[in-house]
N, C-alpha and C positions, 0 to 999 in steps of 0.2 A: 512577461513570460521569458523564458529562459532556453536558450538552443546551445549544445554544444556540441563544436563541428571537427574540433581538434581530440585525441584520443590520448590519454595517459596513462597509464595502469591498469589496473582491472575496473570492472563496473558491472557492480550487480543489484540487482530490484528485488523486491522483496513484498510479496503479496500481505491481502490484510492483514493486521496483526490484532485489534480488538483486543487489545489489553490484555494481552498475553503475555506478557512480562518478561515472564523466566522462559518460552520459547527463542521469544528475541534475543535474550540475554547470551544463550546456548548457542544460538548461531553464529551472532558477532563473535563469540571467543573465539571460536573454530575461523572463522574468516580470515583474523590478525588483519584489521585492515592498514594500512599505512595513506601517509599522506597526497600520495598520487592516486589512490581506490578512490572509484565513486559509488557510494551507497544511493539509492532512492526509494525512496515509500511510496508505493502506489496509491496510498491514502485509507483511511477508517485504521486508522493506528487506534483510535481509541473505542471506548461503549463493550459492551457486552460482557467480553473476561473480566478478571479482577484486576488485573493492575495498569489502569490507562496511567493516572500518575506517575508511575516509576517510568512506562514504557514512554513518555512523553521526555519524564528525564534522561533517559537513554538516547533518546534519538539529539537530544540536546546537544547533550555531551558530545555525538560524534562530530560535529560541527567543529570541533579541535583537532580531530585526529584524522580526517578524509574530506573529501567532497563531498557533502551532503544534499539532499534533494528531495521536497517534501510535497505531494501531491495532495490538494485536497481532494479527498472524499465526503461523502455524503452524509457521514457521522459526524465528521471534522463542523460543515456547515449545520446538521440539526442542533449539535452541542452548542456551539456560538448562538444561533438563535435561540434555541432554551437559553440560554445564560444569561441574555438581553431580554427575556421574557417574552419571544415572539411565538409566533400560534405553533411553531414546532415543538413550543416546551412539553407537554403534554406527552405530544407523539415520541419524542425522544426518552422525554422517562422511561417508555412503555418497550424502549425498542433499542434497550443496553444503556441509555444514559445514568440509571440510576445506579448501576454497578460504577459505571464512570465518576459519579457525584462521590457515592462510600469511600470511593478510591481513596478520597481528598477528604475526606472524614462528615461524610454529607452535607458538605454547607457550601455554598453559590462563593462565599466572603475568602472562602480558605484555598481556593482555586488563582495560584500565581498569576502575575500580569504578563510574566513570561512564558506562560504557560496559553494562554488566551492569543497573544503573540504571534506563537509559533503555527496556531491553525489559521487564522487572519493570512499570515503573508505565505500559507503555502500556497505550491503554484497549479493553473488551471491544467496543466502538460508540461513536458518538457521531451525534446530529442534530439537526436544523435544523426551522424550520419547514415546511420545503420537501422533504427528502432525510433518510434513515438510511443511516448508514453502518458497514458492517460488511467484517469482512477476508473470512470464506466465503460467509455465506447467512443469512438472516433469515426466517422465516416469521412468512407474512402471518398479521395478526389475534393472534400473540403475542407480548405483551408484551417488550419488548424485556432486561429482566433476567430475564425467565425463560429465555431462550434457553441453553440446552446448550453448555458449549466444545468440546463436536464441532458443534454446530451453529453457533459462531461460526468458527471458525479451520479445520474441517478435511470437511465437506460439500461437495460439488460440486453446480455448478449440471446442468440436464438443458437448460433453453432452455424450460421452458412452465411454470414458475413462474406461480402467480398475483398481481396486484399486492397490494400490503397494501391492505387498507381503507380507512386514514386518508389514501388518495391522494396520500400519500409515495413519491417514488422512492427504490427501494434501490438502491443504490451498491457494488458492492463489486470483489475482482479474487478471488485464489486459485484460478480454472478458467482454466488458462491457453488461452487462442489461439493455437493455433498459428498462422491466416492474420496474425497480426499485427495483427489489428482488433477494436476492441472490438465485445462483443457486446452489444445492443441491445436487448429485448423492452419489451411493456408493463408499466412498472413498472419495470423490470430496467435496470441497466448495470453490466457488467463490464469492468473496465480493467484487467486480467492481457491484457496483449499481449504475452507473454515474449519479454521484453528481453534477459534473460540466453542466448537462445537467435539472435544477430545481426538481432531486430526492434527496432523504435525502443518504447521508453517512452512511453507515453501520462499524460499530464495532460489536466485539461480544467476550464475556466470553469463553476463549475455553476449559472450562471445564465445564460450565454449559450451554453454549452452546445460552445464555440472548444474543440479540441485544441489540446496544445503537445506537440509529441513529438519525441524524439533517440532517437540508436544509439549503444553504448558507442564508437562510432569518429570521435565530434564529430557529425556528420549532424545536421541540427535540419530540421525543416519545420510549419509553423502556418497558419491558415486555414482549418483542414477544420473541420467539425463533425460531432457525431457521428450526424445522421441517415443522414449521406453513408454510411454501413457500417453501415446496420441491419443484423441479420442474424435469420433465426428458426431 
């Protein structure tokens, strides 16, 4: 697992993306990251939208140009298990993978080693001096390698979570929104504004705390923050 305790440029997270392709694509223009920015994926980059393969290429590529940081989520692990044929194939078909599959021209064989790779070695969390960040849910007060991969990847949030202790924000997406806005609490931010469902994608500055958000159909708009859409 991966902790980073020292601070360089900016750094910002970036909720599901679900093969949104051209949402993502829209936002990184607008970001201009440079080599001291750190991007992270809160995870389920892929399944649902159409374009997990470009969006997987993308995230590739910034691996040149910044800090990168890549969360598994719980599509991330149903894909790899479908792919290896385990009892999630099925359920993953059923539940965006098979948009994922087309992506790559429907075939198991045509799906890169790099590409298999990159959800394998994402990581279970990562944080900051400031912020933990996880793809489900984190409870407060334990240690963050003790945490369960049903309690990383596949728990939902309820909205009255208590904050962690070490007065660390937790950060994560996988309870999606359906109003499209991220949800809010003390301690808590959830950035699943499903995308994949014609809302805009959310990213956000996690020190100034700015949204940057698009719609898979180009749309881009920035300037909000996120107290603007508290929600409890």
């Amino acid at each position: 697992m991966m902790d980073q305790t020292t601070q360089k440029g900016r750094t910002f997270v970036i909720g599901d993306i679900h093969g949104c392709d051209v949402a993502l694509g829209t936002i990184l223009y607008h970001l201009e990251l440079t080599r001291d920015d750190t991007f992270i994926c809160l995870g389920d980059a892929v399944d649902r939208g159409p374009g997990t393969k470009h969006v997987i290429e993308i995230l590739l590529d910034l691996k040149a140009t910044c800090k990168f940081v890549m969360i598994k989520g719980n599509h991330e692990e149903m894909m790899l298990d479908g792919l290896n044929g385990g009892h999630w194939e099925s359920t993953w078909l059923q539940h965006g993978g098979k948009e994922a599959l087309d992506s790559y021209g429907g075939r198991y064989d045509l799906i890169p080693e790099e590409h298999r790779l990159f959800m394998v070695t994402a990581l279970d969390y990562y944080q900051t001096e400031t912020d933990i960040f996880v793809h489900a849910t984190a409870v407060p007060g334990v240690p963050l390698e003790d945490l369960t991969p049903q309690e990383l990847r596949w728990d939902r949030l309820k909205g009255d979570e208590e904050p962690d202790p070490s007065g660390r924000r937790i950060i994560c997406g996988h309870t999606a929104q359906k109003s499209g806005k991220p949800l809010v609490f003390d301690g808590w931010v959830c950035l699943d504004t499903a995308a994949y469902r014609g809302n805009y994608l959310t990213a956000i500055d996690v020190h100034t705390n700015e949204m940057f958000q698009a719609k898979q159909n180009g749309k881009y708009r920035d300037g909000r923050t996120l107290k603007r859409y508290q929600m409890k």
